[in-house]
C-alpha positions as a Markdown table, in Angstrom:
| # | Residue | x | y | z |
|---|---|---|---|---|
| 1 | Unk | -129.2 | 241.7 | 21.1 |
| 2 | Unk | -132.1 | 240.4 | 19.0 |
| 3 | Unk | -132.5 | 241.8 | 15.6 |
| 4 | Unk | -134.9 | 244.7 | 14.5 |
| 5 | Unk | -138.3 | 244.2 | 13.7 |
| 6 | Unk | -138.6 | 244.5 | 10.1 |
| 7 | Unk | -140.5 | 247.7 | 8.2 |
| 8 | Unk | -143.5 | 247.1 | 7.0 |
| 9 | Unk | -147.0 | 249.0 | 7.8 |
| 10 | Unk | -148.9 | 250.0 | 10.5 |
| 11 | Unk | -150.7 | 247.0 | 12.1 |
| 12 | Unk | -154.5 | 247.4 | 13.0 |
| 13 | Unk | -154.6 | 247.7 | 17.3 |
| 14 | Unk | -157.8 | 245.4 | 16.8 |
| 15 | Unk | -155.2 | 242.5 | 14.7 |
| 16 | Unk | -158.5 | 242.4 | 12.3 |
| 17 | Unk | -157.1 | 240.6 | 9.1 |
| 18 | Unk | -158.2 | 241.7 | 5.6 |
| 19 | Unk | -160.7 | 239.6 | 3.6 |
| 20 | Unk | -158.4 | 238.1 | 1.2 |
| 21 | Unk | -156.8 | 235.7 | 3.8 |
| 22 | Unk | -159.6 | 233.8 | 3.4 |
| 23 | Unk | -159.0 | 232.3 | -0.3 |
| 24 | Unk | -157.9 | 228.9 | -0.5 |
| 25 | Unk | -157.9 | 228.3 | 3.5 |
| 26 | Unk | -159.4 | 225.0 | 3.1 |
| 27 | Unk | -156.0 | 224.2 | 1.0 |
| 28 | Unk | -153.8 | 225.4 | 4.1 |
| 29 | Unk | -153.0 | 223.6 | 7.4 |
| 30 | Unk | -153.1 | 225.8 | 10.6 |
| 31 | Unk | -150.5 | 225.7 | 13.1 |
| 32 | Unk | -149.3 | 227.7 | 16.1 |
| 33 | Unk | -146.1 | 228.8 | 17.1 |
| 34 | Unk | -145.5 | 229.6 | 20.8 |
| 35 | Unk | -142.8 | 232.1 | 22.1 |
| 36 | Unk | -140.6 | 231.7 | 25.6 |
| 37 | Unk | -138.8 | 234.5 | 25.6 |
| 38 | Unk | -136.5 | 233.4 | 28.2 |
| 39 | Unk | -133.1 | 231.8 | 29.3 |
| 40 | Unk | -131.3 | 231.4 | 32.4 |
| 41 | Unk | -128.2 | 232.5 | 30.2 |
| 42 | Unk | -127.7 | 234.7 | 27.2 |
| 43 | Unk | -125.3 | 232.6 | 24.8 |
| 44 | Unk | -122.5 | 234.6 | 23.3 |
| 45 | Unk | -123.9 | 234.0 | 19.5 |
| 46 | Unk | -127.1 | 234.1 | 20.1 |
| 47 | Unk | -129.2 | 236.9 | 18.4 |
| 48 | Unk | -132.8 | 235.3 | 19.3 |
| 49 | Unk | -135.4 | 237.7 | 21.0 |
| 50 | Unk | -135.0 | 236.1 | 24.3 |
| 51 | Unk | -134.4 | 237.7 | 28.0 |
| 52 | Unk | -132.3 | 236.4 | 31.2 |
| 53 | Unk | -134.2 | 237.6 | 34.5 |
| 54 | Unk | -132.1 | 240.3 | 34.7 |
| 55 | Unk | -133.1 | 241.7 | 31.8 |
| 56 | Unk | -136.7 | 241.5 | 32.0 |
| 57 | Unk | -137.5 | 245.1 | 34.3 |
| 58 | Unk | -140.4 | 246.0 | 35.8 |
| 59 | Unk | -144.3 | 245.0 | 34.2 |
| 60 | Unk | -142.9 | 241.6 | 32.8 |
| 61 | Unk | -142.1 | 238.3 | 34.2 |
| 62 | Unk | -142.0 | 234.5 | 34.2 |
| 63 | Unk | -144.1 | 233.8 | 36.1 |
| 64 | Unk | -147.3 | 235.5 | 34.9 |
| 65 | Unk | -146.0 | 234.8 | 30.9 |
| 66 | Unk | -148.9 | 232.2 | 30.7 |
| 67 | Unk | -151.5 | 234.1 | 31.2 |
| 68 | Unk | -149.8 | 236.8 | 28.7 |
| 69 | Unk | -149.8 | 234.6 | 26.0 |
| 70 | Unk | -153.2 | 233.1 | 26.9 |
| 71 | Unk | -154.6 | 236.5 | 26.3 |
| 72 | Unk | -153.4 | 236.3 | 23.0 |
| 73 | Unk | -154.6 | 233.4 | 22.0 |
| 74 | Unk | -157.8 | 234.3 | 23.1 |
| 75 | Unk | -157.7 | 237.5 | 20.3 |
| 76 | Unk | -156.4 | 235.4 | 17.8 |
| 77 | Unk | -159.1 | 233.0 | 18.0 |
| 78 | Unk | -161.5 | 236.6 | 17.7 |
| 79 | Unk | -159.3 | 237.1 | 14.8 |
| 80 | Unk | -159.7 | 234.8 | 12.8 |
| 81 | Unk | -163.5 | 233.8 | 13.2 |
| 82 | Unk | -164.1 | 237.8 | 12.5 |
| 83 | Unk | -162.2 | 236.9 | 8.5 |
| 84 | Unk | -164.7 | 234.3 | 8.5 |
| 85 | Unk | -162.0 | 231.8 | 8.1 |
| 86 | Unk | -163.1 | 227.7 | 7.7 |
| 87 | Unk | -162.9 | 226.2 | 11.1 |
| 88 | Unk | -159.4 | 224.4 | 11.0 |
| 89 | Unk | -158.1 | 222.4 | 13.9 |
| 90 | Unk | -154.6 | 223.1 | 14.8 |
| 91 | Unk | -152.3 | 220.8 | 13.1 |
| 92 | Unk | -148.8 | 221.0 | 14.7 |
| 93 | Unk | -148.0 | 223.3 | 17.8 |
| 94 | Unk | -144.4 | 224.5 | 18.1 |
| 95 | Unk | -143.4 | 225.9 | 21.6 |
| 96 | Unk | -139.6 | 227.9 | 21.1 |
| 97 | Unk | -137.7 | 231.0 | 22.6 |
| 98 | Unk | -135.4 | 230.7 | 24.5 |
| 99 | Unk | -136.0 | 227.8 | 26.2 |
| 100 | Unk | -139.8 | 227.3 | 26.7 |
| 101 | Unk | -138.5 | 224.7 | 29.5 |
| 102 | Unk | -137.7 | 227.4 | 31.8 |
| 103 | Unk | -141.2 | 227.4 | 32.5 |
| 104 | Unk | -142.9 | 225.2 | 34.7 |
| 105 | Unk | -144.3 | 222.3 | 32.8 |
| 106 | Unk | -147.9 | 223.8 | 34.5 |
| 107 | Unk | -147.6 | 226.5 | 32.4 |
| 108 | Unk | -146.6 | 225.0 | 29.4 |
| 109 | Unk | -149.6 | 222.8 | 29.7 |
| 110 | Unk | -151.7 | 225.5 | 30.1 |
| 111 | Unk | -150.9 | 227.0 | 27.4 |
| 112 | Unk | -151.3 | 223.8 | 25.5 |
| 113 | Unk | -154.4 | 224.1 | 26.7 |
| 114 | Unk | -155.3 | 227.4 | 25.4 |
| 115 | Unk | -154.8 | 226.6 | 21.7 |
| 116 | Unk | -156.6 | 223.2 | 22.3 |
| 117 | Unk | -160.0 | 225.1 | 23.7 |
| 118 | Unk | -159.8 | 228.1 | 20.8 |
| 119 | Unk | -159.2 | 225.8 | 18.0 |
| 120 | Unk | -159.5 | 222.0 | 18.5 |
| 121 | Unk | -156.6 | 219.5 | 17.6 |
| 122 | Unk | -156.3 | 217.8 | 14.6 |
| 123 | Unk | -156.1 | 213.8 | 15.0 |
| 124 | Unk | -152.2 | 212.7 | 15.3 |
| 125 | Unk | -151.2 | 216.6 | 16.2 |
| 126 | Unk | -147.7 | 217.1 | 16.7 |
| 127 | Unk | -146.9 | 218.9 | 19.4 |
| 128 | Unk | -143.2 | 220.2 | 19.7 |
| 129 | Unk | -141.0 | 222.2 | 22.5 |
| 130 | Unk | -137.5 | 223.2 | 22.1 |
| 131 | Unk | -135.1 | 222.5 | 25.0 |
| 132 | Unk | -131.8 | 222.7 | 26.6 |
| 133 | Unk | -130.9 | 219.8 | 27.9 |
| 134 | Unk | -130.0 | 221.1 | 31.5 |
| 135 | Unk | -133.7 | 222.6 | 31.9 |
| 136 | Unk | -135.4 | 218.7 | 32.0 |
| 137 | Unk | -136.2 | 215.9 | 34.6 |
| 138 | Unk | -137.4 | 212.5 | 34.0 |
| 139 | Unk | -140.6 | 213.8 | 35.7 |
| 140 | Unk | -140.8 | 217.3 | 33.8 |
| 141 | Unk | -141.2 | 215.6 | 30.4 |
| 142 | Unk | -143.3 | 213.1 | 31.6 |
| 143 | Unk | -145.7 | 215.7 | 32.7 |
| 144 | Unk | -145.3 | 217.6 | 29.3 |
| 145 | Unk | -146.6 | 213.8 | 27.2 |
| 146 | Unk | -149.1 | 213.9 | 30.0 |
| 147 | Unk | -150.3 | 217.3 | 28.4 |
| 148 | Unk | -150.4 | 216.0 | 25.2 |
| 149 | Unk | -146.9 | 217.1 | 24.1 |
| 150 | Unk | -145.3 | 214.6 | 21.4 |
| 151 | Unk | -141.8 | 215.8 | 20.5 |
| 152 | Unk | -139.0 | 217.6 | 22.1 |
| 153 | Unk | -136.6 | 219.4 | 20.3 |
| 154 | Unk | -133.3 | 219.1 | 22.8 |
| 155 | Unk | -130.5 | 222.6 | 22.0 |
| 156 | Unk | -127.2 | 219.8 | 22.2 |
| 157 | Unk | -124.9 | 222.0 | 19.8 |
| 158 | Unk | -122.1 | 220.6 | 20.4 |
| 159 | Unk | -120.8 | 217.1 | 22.5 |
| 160 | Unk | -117.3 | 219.0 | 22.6 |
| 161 | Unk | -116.9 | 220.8 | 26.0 |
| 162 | Unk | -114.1 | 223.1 | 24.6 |
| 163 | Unk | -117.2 | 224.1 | 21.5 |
| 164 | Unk | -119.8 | 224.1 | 24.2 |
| 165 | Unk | -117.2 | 226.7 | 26.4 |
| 166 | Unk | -117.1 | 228.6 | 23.0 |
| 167 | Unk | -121.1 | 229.2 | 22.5 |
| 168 | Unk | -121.3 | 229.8 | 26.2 |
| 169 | Unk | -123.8 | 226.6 | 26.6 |
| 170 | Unk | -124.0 | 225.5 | 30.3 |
| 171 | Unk | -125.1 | 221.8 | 29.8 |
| 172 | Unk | -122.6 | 218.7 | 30.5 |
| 173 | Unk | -122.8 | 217.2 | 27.2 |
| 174 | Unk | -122.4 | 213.2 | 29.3 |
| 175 | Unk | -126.2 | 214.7 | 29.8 |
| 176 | Unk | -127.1 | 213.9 | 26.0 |
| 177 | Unk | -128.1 | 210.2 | 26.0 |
| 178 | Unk | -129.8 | 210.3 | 29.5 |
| 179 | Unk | -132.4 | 213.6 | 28.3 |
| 180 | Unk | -133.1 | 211.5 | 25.0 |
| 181 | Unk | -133.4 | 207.7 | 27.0 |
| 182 | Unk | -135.7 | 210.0 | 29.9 |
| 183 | Unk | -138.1 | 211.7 | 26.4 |
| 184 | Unk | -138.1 | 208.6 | 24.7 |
| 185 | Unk | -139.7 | 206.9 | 28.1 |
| 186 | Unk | -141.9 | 209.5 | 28.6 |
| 187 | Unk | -143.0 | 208.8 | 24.6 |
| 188 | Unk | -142.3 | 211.6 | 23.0 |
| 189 | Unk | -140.6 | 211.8 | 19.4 |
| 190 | Unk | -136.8 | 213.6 | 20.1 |
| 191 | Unk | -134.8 | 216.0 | 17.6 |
| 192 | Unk | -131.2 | 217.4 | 18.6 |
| 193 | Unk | -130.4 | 220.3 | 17.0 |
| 194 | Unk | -126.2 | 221.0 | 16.5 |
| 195 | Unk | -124.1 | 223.6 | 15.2 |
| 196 | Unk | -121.4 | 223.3 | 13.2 |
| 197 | Unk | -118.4 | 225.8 | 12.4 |
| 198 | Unk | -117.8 | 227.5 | 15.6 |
| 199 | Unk | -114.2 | 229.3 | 16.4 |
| 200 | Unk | -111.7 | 226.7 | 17.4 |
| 201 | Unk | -114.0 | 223.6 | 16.7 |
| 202 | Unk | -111.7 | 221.1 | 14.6 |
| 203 | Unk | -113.2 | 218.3 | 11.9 |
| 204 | Unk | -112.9 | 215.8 | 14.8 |
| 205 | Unk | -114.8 | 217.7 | 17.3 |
| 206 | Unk | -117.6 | 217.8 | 14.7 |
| 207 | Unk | -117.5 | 214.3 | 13.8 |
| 208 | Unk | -117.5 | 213.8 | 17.8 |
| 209 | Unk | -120.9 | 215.5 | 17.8 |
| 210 | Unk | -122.2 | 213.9 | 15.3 |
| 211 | Unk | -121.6 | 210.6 | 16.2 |
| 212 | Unk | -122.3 | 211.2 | 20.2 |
| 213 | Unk | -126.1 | 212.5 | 18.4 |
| 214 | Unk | -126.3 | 209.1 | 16.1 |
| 215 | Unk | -125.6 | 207.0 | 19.2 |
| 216 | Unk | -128.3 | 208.1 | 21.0 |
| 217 | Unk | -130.6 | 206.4 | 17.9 |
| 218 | Unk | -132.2 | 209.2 | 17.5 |
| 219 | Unk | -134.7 | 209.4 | 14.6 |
| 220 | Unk | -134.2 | 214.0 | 13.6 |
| 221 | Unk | -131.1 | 215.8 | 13.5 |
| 222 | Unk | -131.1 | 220.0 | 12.8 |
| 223 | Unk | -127.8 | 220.9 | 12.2 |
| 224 | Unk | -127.4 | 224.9 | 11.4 |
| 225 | Unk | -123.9 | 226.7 | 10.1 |
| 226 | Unk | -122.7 | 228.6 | 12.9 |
| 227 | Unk | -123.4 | 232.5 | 12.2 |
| 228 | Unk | -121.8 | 235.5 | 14.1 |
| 229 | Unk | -124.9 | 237.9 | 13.9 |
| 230 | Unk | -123.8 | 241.3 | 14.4 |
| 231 | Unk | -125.3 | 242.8 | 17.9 |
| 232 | Unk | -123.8 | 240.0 | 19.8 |
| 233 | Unk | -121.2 | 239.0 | 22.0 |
| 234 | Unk | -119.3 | 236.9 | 19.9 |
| 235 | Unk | -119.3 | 239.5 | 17.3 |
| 236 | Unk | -117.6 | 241.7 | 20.0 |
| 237 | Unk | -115.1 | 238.5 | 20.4 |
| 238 | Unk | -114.2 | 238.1 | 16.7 |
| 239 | Unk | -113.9 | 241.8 | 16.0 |
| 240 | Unk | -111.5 | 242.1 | 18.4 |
| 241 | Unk | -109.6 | 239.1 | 17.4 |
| 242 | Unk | -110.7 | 236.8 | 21.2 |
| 243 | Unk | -112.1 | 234.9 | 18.1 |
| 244 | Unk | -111.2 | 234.0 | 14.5 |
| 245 | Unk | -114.2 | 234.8 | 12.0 |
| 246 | Unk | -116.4 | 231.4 | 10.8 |
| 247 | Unk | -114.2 | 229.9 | 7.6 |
| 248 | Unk | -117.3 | 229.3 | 4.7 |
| 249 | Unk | -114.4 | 225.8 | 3.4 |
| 250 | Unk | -114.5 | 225.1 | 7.0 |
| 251 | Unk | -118.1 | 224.7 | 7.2 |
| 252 | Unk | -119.1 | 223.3 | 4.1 |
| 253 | Unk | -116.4 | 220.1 | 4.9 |
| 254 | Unk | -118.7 | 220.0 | 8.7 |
| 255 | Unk | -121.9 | 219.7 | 6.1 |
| 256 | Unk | -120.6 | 217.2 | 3.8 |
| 257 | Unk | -119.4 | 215.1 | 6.9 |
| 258 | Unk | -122.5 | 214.9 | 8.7 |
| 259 | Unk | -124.3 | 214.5 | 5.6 |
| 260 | Unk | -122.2 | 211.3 | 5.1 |
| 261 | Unk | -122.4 | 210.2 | 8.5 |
| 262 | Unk | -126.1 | 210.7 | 8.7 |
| 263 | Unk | -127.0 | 209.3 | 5.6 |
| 264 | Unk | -125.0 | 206.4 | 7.2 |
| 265 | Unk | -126.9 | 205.7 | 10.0 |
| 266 | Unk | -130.0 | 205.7 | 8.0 |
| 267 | Unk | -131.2 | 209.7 | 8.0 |
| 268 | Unk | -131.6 | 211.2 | 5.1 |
| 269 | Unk | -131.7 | 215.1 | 4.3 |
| 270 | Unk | -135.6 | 216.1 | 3.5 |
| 271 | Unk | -134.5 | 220.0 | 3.9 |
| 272 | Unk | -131.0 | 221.5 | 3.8 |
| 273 | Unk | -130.2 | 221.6 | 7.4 |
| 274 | Unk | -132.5 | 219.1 | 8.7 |
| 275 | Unk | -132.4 | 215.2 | 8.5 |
| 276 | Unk | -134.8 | 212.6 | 9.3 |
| 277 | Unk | -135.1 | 208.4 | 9.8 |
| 278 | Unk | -138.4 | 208.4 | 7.9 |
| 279 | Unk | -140.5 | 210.7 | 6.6 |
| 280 | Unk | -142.8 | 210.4 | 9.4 |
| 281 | Unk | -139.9 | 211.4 | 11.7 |
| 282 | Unk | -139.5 | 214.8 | 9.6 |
| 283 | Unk | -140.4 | 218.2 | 11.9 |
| 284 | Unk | -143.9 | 218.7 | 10.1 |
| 285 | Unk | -144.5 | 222.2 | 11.8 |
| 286 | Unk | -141.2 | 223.4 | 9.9 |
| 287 | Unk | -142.6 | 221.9 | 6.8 |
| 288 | Unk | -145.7 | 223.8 | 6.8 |
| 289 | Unk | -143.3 | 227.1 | 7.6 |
| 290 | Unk | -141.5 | 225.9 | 4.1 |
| 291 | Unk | -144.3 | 225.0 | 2.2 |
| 292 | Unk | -146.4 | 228.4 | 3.0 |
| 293 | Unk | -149.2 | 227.2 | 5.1 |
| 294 | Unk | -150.8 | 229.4 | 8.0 |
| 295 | Unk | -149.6 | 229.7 | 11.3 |
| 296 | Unk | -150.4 | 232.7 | 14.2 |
| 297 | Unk | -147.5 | 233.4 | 16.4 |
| 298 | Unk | -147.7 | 233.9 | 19.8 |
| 299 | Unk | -145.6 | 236.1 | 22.3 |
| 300 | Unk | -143.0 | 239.1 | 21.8 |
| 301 | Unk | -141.3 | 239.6 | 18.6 |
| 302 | Unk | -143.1 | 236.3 | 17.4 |
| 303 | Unk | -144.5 | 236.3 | 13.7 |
| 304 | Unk | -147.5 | 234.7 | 12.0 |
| 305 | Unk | -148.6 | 234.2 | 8.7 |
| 306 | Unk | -151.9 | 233.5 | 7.4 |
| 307 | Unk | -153.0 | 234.2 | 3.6 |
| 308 | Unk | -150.5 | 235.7 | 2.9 |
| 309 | Unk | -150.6 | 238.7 | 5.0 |
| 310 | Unk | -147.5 | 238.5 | 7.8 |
| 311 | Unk | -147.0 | 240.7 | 10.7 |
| 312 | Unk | -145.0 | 240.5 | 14.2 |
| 313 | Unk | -145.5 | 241.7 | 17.5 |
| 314 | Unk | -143.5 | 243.8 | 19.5 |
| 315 | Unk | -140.1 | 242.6 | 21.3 |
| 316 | Unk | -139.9 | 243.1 | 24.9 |
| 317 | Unk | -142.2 | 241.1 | 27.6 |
| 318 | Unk | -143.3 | 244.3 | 29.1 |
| 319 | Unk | -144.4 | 246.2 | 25.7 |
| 320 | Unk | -146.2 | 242.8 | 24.9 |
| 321 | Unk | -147.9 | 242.2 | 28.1 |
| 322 | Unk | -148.9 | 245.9 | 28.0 |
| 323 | Unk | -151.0 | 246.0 | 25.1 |
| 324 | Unk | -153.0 | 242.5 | 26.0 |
| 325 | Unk | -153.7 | 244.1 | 29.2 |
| 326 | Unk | -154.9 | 247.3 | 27.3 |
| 327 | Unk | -157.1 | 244.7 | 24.8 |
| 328 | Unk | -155.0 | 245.8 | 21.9 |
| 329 | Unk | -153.3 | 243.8 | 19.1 |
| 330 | Unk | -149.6 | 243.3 | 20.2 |
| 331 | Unk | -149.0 | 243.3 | 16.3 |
| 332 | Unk | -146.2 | 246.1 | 15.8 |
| 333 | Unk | -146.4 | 246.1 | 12.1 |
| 334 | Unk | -147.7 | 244.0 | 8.8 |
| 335 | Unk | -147.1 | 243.2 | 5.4 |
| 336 | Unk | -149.0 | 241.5 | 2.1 |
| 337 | Unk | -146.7 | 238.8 | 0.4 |
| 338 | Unk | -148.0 | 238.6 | -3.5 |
| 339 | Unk | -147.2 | 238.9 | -6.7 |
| 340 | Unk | -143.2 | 238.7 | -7.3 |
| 341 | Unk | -142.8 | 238.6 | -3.7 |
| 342 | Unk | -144.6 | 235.4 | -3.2 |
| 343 | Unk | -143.1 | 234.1 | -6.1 |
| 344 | Unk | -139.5 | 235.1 | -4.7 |
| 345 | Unk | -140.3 | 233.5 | -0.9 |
| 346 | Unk | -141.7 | 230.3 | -3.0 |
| 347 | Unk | -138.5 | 229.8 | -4.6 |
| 348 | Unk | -136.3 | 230.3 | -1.8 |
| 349 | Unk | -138.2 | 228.0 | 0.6 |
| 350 | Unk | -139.0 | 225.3 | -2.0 |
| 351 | Unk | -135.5 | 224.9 | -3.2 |
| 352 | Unk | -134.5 | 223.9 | -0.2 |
| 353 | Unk | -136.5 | 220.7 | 0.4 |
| 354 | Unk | -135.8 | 217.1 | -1.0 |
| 355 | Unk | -139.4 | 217.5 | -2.4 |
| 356 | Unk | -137.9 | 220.1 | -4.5 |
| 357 | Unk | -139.8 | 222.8 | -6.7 |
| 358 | Unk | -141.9 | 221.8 | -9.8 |
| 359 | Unk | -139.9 | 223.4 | -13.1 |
| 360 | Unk | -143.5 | 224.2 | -14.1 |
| 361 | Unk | -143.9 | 226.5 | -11.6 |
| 362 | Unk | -141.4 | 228.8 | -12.6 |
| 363 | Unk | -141.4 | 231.5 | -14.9 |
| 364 | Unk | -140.3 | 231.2 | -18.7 |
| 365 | Unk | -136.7 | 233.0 | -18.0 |
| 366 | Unk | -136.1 | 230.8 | -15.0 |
| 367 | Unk | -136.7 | 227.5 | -16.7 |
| 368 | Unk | -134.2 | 228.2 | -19.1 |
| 369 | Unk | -131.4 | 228.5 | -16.5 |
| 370 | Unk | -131.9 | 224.8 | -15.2 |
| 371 | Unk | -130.1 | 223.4 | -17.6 |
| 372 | Unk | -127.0 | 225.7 | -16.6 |
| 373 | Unk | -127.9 | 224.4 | -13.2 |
| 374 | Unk | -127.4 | 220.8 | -13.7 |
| 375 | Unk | -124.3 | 221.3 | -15.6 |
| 376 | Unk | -122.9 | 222.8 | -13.0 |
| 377 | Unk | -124.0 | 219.8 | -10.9 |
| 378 | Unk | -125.9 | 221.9 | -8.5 |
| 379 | Unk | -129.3 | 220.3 | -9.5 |
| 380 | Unk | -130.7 | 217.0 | -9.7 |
| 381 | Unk | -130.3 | 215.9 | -13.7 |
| 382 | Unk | -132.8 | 213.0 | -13.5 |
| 383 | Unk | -135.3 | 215.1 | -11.7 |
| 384 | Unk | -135.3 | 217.9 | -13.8 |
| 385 | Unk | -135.9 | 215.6 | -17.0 |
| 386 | Unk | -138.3 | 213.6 | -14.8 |
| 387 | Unk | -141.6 | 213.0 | -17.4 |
| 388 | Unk | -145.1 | 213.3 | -16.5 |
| 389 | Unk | -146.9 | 209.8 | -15.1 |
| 390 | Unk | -149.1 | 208.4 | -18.0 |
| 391 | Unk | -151.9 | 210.6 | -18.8 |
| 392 | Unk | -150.2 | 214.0 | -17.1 |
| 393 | Unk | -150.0 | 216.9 | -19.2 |
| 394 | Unk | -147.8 | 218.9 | -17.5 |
| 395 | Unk | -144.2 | 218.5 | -16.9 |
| 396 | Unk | -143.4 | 216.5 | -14.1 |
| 397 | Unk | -139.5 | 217.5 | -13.4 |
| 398 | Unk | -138.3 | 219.4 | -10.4 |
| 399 | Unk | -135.5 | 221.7 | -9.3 |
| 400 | Unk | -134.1 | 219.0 | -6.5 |
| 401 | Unk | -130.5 | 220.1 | -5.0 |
| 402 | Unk | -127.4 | 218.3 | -5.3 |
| 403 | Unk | -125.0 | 217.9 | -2.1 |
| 404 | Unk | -123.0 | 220.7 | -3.6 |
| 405 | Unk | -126.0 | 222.4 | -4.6 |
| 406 | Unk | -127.1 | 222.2 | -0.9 |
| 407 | Unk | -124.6 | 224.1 | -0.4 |
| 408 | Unk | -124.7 | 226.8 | -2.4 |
| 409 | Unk | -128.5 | 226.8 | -2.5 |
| 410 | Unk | -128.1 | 230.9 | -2.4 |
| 411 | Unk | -127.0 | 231.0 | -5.8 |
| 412 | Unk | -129.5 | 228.5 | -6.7 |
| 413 | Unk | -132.0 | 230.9 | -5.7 |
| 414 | Unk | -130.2 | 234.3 | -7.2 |
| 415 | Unk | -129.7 | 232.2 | -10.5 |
| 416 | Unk | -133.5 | 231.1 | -11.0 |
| 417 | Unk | -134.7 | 234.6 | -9.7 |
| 418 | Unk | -132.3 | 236.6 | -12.1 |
């Protein structure tokens, strides 16, 4: 069961965006973010807006979901030239769900294809799709670097079949090194994403996965806490007691392992759950989500952001589809990030990257707590009394996390926030 849409107010059926997006656009990159809402198979924890056939009903499908979302991305493209907004080639196209590679690699070209004719790519875009790794061919990925595609981003979660069992993934996990060797021939860049913590997964089973992922030689690593999200089936499981509830010890010891072995092999940490060889290497549509760029969301339930004003479209296929086909906006509702808010969403995201968060960009009250902060060794002393280069006039030091301050970058936040 996906979560709710969140409240917020009533979105305009013509998507027309207020005039204030338009201040310091030339300062923002502009990426897309494309939704599959499908799987062959709803995974116990999952809580992701994302349909199995069965679920879809009548007025949505599969196989017309290109077109759908083309129609979108032919309003957005309105959109934005009616704010008057600089012409910005896209820089970093993101293609999730689900598992986008349900679709057939036609389609996923074509829509590819959509955002290239509305908006031009930037040179050196990077172009990403998620993945399971049961939903590839040595020839389907092929085709998808033939359409200008540049990463994939394969779902491995776990190389323990008792794990996999657990999360209700269907892939063989002897399948890992051959979908990585097949992208890597095709030429496209290759993340695996894990997840670490899951009922009856033991430290060695995670080290397992970890190492399985590191032998590949792959060059980006996501690796996400496990977390039983109300709504779902393996919240059923655990509140019954099929399960035993996630253990927060248990998972930070998974995070400190693979941020050992990672850093190991050679990957090192540029955002809390997400490691990378170089920083060329590093997801760069994910950083511009961190670092508050603009980005339009296509497809149901998907959200976009640009200026500052964020709004998301309506969940099911069938509600979505039905309002393109109307010529409506399939924006269900919108909000205005400023002021403290934008301050607060600054904070949270920034704290979380290696870059780390200028000191002099917080307010008086907050800089005074850093220095609690590092004495409790959950930030960076030398970067926090980092001194301007010659000539600066402003401080130069940062809020930049500690391991232990990695993980317990929530009370960073509440603590500089206060």
């Amino acid at each position: 069961m996906a979560p709710a849409l969140p409240d917020g107010d009533a979105a305009p059926d013509d998507g027309a965006l207020p005039a204030s997006v338009v201040a310091g656009a030339e300062g923002r990159a502009f990426g897309v973010y494309l939704h599959v809402p499908f799987c062959t198979v709803r995974c116990g924890y999952c809580d992701f807006n994302t349909y199995t056939a069965t679920e879809l009903g009548a007025g949505a499908s599969q196989s017309s979901y290109a077109s759908t979302a083309l129609a979108e991305i032919d309003l957005a493209g309105r959109v934005l030239a009616a704010a008057d907004l600089p012409a910005r080639p896209v820089s970093t196209v993101f293609v999730g769900g689900g598992t986008p590679t349900v679709l057939p690699v036609d389609d996923l070209a074509r829509l590819l294809g959509g955002v290239r004719d509305t908006w031009g790519l930037a040179p050196g875009v990077e172009v990403t799709t998620e993945a399971n790794p049961d939903s590839v061919t040595p020839e389907s990925l092929a085709g998808l670097a033939a359409a200008g595609y540049t990463r994939v981003s394969f779902g491995m979660q776990s190389a323990v079949p008792h794990v996999l069992a657990t999360l209700d993934r269907t892939h063989d996990p002897r399948r890992i090194p051959d979908v990585v060797r097949w992208a890597r021939d095709a030429g496209l860049a290759v993340s695996l994403d894990l997840i670490y913590g899951t009922p009856g997964e033991s430290l060695d089973d995670w080290r397992t996965s970890v190492e399985t992922a590191l032998a590949t030689g792959v060059d980006h690593v996501s690796a996400y806490a496990l977390v039983v999200e109300e709504g779902t089936r393996m919240a059923v499981q655990v509140r019954r007691g099929e399960l035993p509830p996630t253990d927060p010890d248990d998972q930070a010891a998974k995070y400190e392992l693979a941020d050992d072995l990672l850093a190991g092999a050679g990957l090192g940490w540029y955002e809390v759950s997400n490691w990378a060889r170089t920083p060329a290497d590093a997801c760069r549509h994910n950083l511009a989500y961190w670092r508050g760029d603009d980005w339009w969301g296509i497809g149901p339930g998907a959200h976009s952001h640009v200026g500052g004003v964020r709004w998301w479209n309506v969940k099911h296929p069938r509600a979505y589809a039905d309002r393109l086909a109307r010529g409506l906006s399939p924006a269900a509702g919108r909000e205005t990030v400023d002021g403290e808010s934008a301050a607060l969403e600054r904070l949270m995201l920034g704290v979380r990257m290696a870059e780390g968060l200028p000191i002099a960009d917080l307010p008086a009250g907050a800089r005074r707590e850093v220095a609690g902060l590092v004495a409790d060794g959950l930030v960076d002393g030398r970067a926090a009394l980092a001194r301007p280069a010659a000539g600066g006039s402003s401080p130069a030091g940062r809020i930049v996390l500690t391991r232990r301050g990695r993980l317990l970058a929530d009370a960073v936040v509440r603590t500089l926030a206060a």
